[in-house]
C-alpha positions as CSV (number, residue, x, y, z in Angstrom):
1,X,224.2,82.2,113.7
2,X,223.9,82.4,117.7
3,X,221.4,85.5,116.9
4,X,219.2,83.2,114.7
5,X,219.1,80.6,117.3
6,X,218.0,82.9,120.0
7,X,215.1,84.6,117.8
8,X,214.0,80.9,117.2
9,X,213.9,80.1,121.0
10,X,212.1,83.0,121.6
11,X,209.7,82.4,119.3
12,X,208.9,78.8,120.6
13,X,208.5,80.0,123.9
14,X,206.2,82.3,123.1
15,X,204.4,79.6,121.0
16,X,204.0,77.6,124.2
17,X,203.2,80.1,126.2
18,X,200.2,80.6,124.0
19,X,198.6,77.0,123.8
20,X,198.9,76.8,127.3
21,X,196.6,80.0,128.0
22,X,194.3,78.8,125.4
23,X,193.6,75.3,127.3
24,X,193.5,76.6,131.0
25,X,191.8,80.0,130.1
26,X,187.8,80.8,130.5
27,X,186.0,78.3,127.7
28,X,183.1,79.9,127.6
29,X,184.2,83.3,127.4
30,X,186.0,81.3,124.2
31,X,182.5,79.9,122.7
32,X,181.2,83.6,122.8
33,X,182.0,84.4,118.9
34,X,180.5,80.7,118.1
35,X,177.2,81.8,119.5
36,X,176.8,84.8,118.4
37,X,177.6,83.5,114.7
38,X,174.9,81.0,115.0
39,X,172.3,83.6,116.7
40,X,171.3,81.7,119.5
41,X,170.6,82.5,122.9
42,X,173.0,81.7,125.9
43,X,171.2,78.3,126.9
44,X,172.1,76.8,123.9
45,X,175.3,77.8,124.4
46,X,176.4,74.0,124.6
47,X,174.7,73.0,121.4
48,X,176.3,70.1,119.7
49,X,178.2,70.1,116.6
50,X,175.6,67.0,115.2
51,X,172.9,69.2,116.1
52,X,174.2,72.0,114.0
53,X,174.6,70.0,110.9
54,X,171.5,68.6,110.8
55,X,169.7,71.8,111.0
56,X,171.8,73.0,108.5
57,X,171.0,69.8,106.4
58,X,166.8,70.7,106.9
59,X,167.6,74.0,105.6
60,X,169.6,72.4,102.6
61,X,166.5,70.2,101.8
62,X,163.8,72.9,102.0
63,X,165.6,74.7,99.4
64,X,166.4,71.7,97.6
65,X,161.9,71.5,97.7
66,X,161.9,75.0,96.7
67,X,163.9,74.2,93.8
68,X,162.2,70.9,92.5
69,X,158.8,72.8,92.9
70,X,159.5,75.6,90.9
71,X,161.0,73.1,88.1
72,X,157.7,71.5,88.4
73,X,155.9,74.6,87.8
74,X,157.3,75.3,85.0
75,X,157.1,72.2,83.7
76,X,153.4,71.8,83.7
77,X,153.2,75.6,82.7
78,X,155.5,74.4,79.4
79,X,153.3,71.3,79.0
80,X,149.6,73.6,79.2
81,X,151.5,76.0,76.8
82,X,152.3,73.1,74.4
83,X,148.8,71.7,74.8
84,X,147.2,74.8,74.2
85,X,148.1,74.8,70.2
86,X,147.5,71.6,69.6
87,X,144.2,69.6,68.9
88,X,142.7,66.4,68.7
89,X,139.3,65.1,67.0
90,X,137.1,61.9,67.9
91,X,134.6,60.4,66.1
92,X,132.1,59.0,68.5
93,X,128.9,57.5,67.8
94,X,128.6,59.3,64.4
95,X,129.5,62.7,65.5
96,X,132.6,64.2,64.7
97,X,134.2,66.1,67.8
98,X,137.1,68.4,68.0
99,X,138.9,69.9,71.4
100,X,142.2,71.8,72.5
101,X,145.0,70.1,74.0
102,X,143.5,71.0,77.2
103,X,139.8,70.0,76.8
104,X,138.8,73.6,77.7
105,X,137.8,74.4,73.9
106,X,135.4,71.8,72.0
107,X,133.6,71.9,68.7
108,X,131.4,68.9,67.9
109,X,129.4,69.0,64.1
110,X,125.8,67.6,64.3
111,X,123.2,66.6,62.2
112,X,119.9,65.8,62.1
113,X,117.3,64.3,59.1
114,X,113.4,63.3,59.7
115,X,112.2,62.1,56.4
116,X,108.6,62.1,56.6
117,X,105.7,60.4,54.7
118,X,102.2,60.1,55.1
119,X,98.7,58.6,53.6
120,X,95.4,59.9,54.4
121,X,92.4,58.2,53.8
122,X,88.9,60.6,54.6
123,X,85.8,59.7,53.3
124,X,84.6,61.1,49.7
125,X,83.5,65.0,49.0
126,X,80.1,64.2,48.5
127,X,79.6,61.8,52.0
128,X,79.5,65.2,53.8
129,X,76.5,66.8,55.1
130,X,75.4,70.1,53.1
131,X,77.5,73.2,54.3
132,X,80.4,70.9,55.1
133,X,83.4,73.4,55.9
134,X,86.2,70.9,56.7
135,X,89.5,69.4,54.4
136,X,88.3,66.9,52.6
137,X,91.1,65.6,50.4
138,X,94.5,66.2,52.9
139,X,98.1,65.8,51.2
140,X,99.3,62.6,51.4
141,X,103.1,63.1,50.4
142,X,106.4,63.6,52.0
143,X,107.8,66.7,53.9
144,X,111.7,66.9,55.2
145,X,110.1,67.8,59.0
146,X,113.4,68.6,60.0
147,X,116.9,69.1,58.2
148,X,119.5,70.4,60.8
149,X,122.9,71.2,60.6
150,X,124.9,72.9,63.1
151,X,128.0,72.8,65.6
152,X,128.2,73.1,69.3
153,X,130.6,72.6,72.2
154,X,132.1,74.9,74.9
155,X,135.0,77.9,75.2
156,X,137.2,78.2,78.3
157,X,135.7,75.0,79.8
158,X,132.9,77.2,81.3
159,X,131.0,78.6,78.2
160,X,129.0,76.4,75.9
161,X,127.4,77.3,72.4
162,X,125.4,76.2,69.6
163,X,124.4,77.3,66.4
164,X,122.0,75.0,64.3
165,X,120.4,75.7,61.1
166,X,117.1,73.7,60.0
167,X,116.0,73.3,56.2
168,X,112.9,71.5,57.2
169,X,109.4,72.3,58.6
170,X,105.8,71.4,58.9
171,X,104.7,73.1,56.2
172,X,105.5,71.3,53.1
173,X,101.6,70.4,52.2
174,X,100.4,73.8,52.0
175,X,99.5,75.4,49.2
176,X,102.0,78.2,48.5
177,X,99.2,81.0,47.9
178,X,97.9,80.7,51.2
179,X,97.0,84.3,53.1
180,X,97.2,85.8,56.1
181,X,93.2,84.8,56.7
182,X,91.7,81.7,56.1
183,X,88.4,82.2,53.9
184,X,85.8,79.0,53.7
185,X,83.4,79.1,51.0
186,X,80.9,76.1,49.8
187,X,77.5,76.3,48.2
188,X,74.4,73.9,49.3
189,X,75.4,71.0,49.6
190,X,78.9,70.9,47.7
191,X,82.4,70.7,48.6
192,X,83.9,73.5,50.5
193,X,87.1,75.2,49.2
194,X,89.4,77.1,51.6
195,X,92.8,79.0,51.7
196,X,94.9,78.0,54.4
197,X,97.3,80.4,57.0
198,X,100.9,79.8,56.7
199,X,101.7,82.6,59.6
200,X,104.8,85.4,59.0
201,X,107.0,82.5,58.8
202,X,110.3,82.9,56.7
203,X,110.7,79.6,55.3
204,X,114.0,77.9,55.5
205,X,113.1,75.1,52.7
206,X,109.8,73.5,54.4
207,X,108.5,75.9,56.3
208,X,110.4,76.7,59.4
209,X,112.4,79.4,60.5
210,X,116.3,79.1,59.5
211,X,117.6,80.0,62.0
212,X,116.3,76.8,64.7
213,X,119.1,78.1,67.5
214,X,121.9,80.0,68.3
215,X,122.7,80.0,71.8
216,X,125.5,80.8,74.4
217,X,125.1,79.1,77.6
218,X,127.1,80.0,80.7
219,X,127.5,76.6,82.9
220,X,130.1,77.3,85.3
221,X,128.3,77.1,88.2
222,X,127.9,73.3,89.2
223,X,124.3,72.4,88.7
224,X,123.2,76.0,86.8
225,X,122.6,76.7,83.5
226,X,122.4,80.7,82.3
227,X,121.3,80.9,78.6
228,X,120.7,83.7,76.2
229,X,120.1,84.3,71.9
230,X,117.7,81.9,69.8
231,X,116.7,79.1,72.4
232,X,114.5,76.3,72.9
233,X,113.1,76.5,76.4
234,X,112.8,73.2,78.3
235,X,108.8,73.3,79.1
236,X,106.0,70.7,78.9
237,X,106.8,66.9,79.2
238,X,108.0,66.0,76.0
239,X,108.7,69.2,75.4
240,X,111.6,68.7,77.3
241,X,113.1,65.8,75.1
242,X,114.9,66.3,72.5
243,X,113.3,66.0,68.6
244,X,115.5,62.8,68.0
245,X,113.9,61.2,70.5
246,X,110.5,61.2,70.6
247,X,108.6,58.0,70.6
248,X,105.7,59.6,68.3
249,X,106.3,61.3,65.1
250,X,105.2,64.3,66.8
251,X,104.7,65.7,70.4
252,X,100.8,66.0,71.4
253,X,98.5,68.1,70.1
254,X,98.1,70.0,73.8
255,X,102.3,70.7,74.1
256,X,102.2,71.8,70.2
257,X,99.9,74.6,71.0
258,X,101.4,75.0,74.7
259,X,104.8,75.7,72.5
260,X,103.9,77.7,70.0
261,X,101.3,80.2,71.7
262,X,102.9,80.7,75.0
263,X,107.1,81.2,73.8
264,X,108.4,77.8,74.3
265,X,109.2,75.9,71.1
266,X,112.4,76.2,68.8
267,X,113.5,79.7,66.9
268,X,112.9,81.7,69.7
269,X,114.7,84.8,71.0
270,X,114.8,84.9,74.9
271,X,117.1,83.9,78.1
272,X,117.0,80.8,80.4
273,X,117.8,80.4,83.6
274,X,118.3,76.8,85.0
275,X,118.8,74.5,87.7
276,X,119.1,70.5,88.0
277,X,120.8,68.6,90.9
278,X,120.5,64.5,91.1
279,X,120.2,63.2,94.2
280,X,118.8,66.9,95.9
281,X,116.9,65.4,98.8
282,X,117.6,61.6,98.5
283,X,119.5,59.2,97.0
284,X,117.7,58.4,93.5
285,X,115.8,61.9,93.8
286,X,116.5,64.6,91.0
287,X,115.0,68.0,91.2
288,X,115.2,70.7,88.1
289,X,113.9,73.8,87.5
290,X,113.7,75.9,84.0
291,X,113.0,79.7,83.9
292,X,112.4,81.6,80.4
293,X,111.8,84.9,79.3
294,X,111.1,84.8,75.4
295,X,109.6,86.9,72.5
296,X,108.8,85.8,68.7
297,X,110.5,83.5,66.5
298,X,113.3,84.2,63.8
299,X,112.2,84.7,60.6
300,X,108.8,86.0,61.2
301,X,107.1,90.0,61.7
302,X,104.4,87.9,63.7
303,X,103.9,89.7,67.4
304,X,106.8,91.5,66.3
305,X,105.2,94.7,63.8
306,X,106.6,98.6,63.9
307,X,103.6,99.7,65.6
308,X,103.8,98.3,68.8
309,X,106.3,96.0,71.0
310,X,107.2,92.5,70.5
311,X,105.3,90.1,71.9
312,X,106.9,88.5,75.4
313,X,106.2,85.5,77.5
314,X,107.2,84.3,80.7
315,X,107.2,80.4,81.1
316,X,108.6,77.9,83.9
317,X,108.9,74.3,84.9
318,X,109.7,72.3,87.5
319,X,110.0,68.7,87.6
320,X,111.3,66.1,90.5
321,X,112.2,62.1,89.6
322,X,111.2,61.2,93.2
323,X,112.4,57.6,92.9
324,X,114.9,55.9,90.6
325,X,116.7,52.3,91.7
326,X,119.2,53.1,88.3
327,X,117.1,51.4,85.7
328,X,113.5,52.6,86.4
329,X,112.5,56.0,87.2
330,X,109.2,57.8,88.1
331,X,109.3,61.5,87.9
332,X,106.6,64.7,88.1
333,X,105.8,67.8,86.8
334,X,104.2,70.9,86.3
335,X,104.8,73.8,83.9
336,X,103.1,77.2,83.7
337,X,103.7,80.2,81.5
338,X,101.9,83.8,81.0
339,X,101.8,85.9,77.7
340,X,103.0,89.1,78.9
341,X,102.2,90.9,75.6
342,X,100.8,89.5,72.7
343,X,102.4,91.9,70.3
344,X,101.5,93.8,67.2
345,X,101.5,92.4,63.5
346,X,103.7,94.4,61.0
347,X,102.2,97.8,61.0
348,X,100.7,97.9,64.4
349,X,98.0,95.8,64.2
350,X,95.5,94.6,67.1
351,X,97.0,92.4,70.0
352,X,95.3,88.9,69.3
353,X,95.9,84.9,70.3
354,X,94.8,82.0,68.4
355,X,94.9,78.7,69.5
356,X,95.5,75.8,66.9
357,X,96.8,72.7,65.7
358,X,97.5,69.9,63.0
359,X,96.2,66.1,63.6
360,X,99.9,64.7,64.8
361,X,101.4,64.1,61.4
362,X,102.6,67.0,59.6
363,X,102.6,66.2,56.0
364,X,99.6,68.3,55.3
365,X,100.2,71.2,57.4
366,X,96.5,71.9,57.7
367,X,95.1,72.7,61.1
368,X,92.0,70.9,61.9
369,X,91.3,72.7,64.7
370,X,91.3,76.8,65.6
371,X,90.3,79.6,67.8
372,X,90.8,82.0,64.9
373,X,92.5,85.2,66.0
374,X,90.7,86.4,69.1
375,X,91.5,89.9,70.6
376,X,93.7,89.3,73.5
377,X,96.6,91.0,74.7
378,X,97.6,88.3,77.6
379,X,96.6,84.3,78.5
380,X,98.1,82.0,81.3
381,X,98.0,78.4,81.0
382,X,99.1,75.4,83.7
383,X,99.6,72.0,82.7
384,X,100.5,68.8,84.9
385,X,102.8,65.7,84.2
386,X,103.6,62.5,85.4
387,X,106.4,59.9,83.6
388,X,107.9,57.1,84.5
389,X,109.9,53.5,83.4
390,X,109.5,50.2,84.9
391,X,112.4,48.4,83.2
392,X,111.2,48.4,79.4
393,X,107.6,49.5,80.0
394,X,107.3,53.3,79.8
395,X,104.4,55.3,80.5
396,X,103.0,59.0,80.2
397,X,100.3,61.4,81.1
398,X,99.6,65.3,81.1
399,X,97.1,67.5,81.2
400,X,97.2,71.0,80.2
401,X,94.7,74.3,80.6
402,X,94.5,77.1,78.1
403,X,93.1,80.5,78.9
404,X,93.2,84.2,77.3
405,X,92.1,87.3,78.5
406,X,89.4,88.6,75.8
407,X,88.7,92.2,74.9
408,X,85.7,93.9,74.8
409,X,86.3,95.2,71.2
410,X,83.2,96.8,69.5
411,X,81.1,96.1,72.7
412,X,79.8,99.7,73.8
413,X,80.1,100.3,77.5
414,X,75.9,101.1,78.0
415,X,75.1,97.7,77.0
416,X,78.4,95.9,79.5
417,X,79.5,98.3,82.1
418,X,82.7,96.5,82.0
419,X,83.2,97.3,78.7
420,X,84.8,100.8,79.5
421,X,87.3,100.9,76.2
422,X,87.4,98.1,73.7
423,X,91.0,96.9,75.1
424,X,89.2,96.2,78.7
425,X,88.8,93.0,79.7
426,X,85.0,91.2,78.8
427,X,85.9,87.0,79.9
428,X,88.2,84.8,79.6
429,X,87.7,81.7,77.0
430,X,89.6,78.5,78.5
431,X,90.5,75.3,76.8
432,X,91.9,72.0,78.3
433,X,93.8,68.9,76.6
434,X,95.0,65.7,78.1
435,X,97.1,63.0,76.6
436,X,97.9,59.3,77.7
437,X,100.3,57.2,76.3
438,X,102.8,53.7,76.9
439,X,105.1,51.8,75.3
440,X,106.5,48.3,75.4
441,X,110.3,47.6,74.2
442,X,110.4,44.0,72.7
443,X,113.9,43.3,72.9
444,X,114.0,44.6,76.6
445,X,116.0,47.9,76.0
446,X,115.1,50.8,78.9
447,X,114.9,54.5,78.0
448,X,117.3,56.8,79.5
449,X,116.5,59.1,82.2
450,X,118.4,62.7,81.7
451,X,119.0,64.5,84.6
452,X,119.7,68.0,83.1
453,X,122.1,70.3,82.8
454,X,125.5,68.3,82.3
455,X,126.9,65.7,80.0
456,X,129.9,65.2,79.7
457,X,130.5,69.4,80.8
458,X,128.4,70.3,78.2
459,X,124.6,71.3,78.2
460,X,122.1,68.7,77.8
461,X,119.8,68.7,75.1
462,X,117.1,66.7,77.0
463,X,116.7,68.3,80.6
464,X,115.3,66.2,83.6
465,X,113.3,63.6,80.8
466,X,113.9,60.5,78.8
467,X,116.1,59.7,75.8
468,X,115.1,57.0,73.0
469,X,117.1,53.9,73.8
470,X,120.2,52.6,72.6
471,X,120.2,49.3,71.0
472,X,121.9,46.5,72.7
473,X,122.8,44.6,69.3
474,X,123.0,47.4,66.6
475,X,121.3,45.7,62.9
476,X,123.7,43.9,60.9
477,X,123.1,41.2,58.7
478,X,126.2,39.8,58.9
479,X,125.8,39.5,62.8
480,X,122.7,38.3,62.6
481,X,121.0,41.5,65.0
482,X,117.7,43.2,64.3
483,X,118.1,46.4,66.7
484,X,115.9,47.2,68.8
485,X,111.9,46.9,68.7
486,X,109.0,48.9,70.5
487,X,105.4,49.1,70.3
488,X,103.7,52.1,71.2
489,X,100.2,53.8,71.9
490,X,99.4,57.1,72.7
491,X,95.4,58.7,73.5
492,X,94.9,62.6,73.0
493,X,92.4,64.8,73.4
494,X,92.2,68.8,72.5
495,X,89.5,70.7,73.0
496,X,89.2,74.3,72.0
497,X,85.3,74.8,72.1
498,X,84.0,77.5,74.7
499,X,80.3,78.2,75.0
500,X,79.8,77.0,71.5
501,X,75.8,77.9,71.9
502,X,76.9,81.4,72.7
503,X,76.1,83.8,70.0
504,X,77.0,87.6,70.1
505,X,74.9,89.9,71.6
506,X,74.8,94.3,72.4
507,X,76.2,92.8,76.1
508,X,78.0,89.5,74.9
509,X,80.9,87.9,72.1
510,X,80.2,85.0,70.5
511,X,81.2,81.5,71.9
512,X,84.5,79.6,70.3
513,X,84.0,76.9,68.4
514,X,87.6,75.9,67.6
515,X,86.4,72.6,67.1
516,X,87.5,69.4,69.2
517,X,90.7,67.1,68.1
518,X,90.8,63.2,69.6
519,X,93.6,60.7,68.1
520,X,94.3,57.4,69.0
521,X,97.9,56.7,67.6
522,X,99.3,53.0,67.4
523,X,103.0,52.6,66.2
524,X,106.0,50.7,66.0
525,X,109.4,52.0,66.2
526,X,112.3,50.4,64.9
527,X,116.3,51.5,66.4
528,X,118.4,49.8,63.4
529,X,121.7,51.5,65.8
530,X,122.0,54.5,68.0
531,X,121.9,56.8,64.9
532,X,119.5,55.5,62.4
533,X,115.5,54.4,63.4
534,X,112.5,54.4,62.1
535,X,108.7,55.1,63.3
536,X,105.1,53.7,62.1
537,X,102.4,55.6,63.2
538,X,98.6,54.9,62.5
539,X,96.6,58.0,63.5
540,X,93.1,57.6,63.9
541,X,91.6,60.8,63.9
542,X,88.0,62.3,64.7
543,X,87.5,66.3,64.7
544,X,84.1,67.6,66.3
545,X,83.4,71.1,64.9
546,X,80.8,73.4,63.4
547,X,79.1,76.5,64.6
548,X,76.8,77.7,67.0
549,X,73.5,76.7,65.0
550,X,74.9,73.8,63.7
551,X,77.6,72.2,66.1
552,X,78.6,69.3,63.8
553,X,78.5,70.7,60.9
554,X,82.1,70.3,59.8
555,X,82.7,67.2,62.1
556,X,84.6,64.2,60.2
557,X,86.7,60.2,61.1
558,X,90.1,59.4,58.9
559,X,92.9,58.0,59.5
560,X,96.5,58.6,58.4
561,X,99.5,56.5,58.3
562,X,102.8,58.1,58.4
563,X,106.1,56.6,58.2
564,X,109.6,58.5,59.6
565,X,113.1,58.0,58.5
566,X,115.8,59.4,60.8
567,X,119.1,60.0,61.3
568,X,121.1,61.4,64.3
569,X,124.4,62.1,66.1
């Protein structure tokens, strides 16, 4: 017992002994292992227990960030997954649309119907001068002018296509055994009879080519468009709006043979570049540019034959709405285009243009005025612009030159130096065409300006020019609204004479006498809702033509009424 009680008292003592060196001994040399656990240097040596804790608390809630981030990540990674499968479709204004969970993937289903009818009235077979060469007893009918069908939208937010099939035409009036050549016989003082060209066209149920356009359009680059396939380049003032909403059943006589002789116009192959920016330079200012390398239309060997290349064309426009206050607009424009090549027929026939075109209505798809084929393996034309809206008064003007580059042909070099192979160059026939034309909107509607480019991150089908208008009180009896009203008149004028006098000589060709197209067209157009209208045209026509020896010969007056029916989304 006395040992245990001296090992306890020793143990005490030493117990002591210890607390008392630990609180007179060298503190500092005591908060030594402290600072080198924390890994700080010597002058903070004395920092604080507080201090500690709350930089141990800011490292707690950084990770804690770290963590709720990451959780966010993959919460909106789970929710693009989810979205990515699933769909959902609107139906807006007619027109069915479909899209991805995400909006990057769209698919919208279009149509478009233009029921046309028309009544010409000419003066009787026997009021014509002797020799008389011209129509005298035009289709009046009906002709489905155009029938499309076809989807569009965009892939991966930054691609956007469209493929759109057309059952309709301008061809519905002709007579199905039409050639290749058009061959005019009358005797003395009878009626003439004629066979008519249809072209090389593969008719898609009236006419015109099946395939209207199949596109794929690259648009991810703000204010850029990059297109390539079938197109339907954006040149020539109204030109550049779309088919459902032209104010006249058709587009000028001038743009119609701008289109179809220098590679604008729907059905053809080619790529497009371009540009549109609002506001470029100014508040209210919008500037746009279109760039187009083309070839022939679907459907058709025409410019397109085994013995030579296809034909090509190079064609650009520019256009700048210089002043807008958000309601009215006045824009500006210019457009020119080059044939490059003017291709082969099937079987490597001779390079040749021809100029030509029908009187504005397309019923009959006679043309009333023509160049003819004339040997020339390239043309340039230029044509200037100028539209604008003051609230509901619209107005329109362009003008438009036409020139080829004529071949010498059978011309022997003795007689025209120039004349060095029959491909050479001789002159270079030009033709001009201007049209006018305004309308009034009763109900006070405006049209709407298009930028270009975008709506709604897709590709505009009207670049940098005006839409039809919407109504402001779609019909309905029930409601007691009429839609909207607007009056309209439009002046043309195509001339496709050149040196009609001229006649063929050992040193010279023969003059052109394409013969000379004016129309005076007065209309009404009725908007019964944004999808359904309707348009009255009264044509008054009068074609100047003959020959060189007789310059009137097959001039005539008529007039034709045609009515259009029309539904779009």
């Amino acid at each position: 017992m006395g040992k245990m009680t001296l090992m306890s008292s020793v143990a005490l003592l030493a117990m002591v002994s210890a607390a008392g060196a630990a609180t007179t001994g060298d503190l500092s040399g005591a908060d030594k292992p402290l600072v080198l656990a924390q890994n700080v240097s010597p002058s903070n040596s004395t920092m604080s227990n507080a201090e500690l804790a709350a930089r141990l608390q800011a490292v707690e809630d950084q990770l804690a960030a770290q963590r709720d981030r990451s959780q966010s990540d993959r919460t909106r990674l789970s929710t693009l997954e989810q979205g990515y499968n699933s769909a959902f479709w609107a139906f807006d204004n007619g027109r069915a649309t479909f899209a991805s969970g995400d909006g990057r993937f769209t698919l919208a289903i279009r149509a478009r119907i233009q029921a046309d009818f028309a009544g010409f009235s000419q003066d009787a077979p026997g009021s014509h001068p002797a020799g008389f060469a011209g129509p005298t007893d035009l289709s009046s009918g009906a002709v489905m002018r155009r029938a499309y069908f076809g989807i569009e939208g965009k892939a991966y937010n930054d691609f956007f296509y469209e493929i759109r099939l057309n059952a309709g035409g301008s061809d519905g009036g002709l007579n199905s055994s039409c050639t290749s050549t058009t061959t005019v016989t009358a005797p003395t003082g009878g009626a003439a009879t004629s066979t008519c060209a249809i072209g090389s066209i593969a008719p898609g149920g009236e006419g015109d080519p099946l395939l209207n356009k199949m596109v794929v359009t690259y648009i991810g680059i703000p204010w850029w468009h990059f297109s390539v396939g079938v197109i339907e380049p954006s040149f020539m003032m109204e030109g550049t709006t779309n088919s459902a909403s032209l104010t006249w059943m058709e587009r000028p006589d001038l743009e119609n043979i701008a289109a179809d002789s220098f590679g604008a116009g729907d059905s053809r192959r080619g790529i497009e570049v371009g540009w549109s920016r609002p506001d470029t330079f100014w508040a209210g200012d919008n500037t746009a540019f279109d760039v187009a390398f083309t070839g022939g239309k679907t459907g058709s060997a025409g410019g397109h034959g085994n013995g030579g290349d296809e034909q090509t064309q190079i064609l650009a426009r520019v256009t700048d709405r210089f002043w807008s206050d958000g309601i009215s607009n006045l824009q500006v424009g210019m457009s020119i285009a080059s044939v490059l090549y003017s291709g082969n027929t099937a079987g490597g026939g001779a390079q040749a243009m021809r100029f030509r075109e029908r009187p504005e209505i397309r019923v009959d798809g006679t043309r009333l005025i023509d160049t003819g084929n004339i040997a020339a393996k390239t043309g340039d034309m230029i044509a200037f612009d100028m539209e604008g809206n003051w609230q509901n008064f619209y107005l329109e003007g362009e003008w438009a030159q036409f020139k080829m580059d004529r071949q010498c042909g059978s011309l022997a070099v003795a007689a025209q130096p120039i004349c060095t192979s029959s491909s050479a160059v001789i002159d270079h026939p030009t033709f001009t065409g201007w049209t006018v034309g305004g309308t009034w909107i009763l109900t006070g509607e405006t049209k709407t300006y298009t930028p270009g480019t975008y709506i709604a991150s897709a590709l505009a089908e009207t670049q940098a020019g005006f839409q039809s208008l919407v109504p402001s009180r779609p019909f309905s009896l029930d409601g007691g609204s009429w839609g909207a009203w607007e009056l309209t008149a439009r002046y043309s004028d195509t001339d496709l004479n050149w040196h009609g006098s001229q006649t063929a000589s050992t040193s010279q060709l023969a003059g052109i006498n394409g013969g000379r197209q004016r129309i005076m067209a007065l209309g009404i157009n009725w908007y019964l809702n944004r999808n359904v209208r309707m348009i009255l045209d009264d044509n008054i026509v009068r074609i100047s033509k003959g020959t060189a020896a007789l310059p009137d010969r097959d001039s005539q007056d008529f007039n034709v009424v045609g009515l259009r029916v029309q539904y779009s989304n």
